[in-house]
C-alpha positions in Angstrom: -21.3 40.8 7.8 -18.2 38.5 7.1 -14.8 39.0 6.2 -11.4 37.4 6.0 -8.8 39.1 7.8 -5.2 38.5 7.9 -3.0 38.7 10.8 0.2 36.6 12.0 0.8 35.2 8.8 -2.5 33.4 8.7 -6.0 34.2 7.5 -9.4 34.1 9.2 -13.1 34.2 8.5 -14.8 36.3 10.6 -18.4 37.7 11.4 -19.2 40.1 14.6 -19.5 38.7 18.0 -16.8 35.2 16.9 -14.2 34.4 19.4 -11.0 33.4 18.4 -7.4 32.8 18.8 -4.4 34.3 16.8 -1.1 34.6 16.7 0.4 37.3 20.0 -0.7 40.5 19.4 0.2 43.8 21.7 -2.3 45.0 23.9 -3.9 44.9 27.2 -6.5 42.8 28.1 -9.8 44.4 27.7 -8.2 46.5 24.9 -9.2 47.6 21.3 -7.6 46.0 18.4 -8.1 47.0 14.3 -7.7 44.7 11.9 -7.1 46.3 8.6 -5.4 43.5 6.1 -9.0 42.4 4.9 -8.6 40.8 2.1 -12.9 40.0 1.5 -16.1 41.6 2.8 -19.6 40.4 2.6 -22.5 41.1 3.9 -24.5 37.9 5.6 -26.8 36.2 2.8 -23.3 36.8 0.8 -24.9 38.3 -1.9 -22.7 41.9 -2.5 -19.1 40.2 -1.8 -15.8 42.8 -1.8 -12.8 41.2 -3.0 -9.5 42.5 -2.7 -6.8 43.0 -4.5 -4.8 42.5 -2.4 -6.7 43.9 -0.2 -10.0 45.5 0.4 -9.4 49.3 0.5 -11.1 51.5 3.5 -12.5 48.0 5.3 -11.4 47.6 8.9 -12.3 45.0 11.5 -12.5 46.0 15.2 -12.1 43.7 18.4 -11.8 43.3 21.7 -8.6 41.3 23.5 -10.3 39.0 25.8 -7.3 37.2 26.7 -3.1 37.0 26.6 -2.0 33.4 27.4 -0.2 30.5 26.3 -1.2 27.2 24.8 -0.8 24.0 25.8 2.2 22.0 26.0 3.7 19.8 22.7 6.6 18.0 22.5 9.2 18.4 20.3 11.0 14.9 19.6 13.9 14.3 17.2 14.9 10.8 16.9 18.1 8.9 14.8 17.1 5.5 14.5 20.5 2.7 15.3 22.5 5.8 16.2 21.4 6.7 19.8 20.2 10.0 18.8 17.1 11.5 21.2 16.1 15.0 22.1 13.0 15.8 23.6 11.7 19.7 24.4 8.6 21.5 24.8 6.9 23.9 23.4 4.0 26.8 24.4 3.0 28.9 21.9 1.6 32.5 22.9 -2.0 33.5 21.7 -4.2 36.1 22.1 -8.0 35.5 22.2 -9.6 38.8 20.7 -13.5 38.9 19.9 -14.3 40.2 17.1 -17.2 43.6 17.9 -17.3 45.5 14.2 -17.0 45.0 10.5 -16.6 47.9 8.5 -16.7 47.8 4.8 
């Protein structure tokens, strides 16, 4: 099955056993998550498709939080050209790597 799920502000397509990273969630490592913004189900050859509106009533995605870390560093710079204006900073952004185990429609 596939669906696109909604979480941090961003959305996802997702079929069982897909590893990804989102946005910090709360949990433990090794913990269950559920997903229940899904906004479209389908099943593989994407012939019966379940659109929401907004969002797909009863439909729940559950994973598994592999990880809690950080991303690499970026730098921030912010630059005035002729007016001696520079400020560098970094950045890491927390993520949270969650594999995705069951799609329920």
């Amino acid at each position: 099955m596939i669906a696109v799920i909604k979480t941090g502000g961003k959305q996802y397509k997702v079929s069982e056993k897909d590893k990804l990273k989102v946005e910090k969630l709360e949990g433990e490592e090794g913990s269950k998550i559920v997903f229940d913004q899904i906004l479209l189900v389908s099943d593989d050859n994407e012939k019966e498709i379940n659109i929401g509106s907004p969002m797909v009533e009863g439909a729940k995605v559950e994973a598994k939080i592999l990880k809690q870390a950080r991303s690499r560093k970026i730098d921030v710079i912010k630059h005035k050209a002729k007016k001696r204006y520079n400020r560098k900073a970094g950045h890491r952004q927390y993520f949270t790597e969650v594999e995705i185990e069951k799609i329920k429609a």
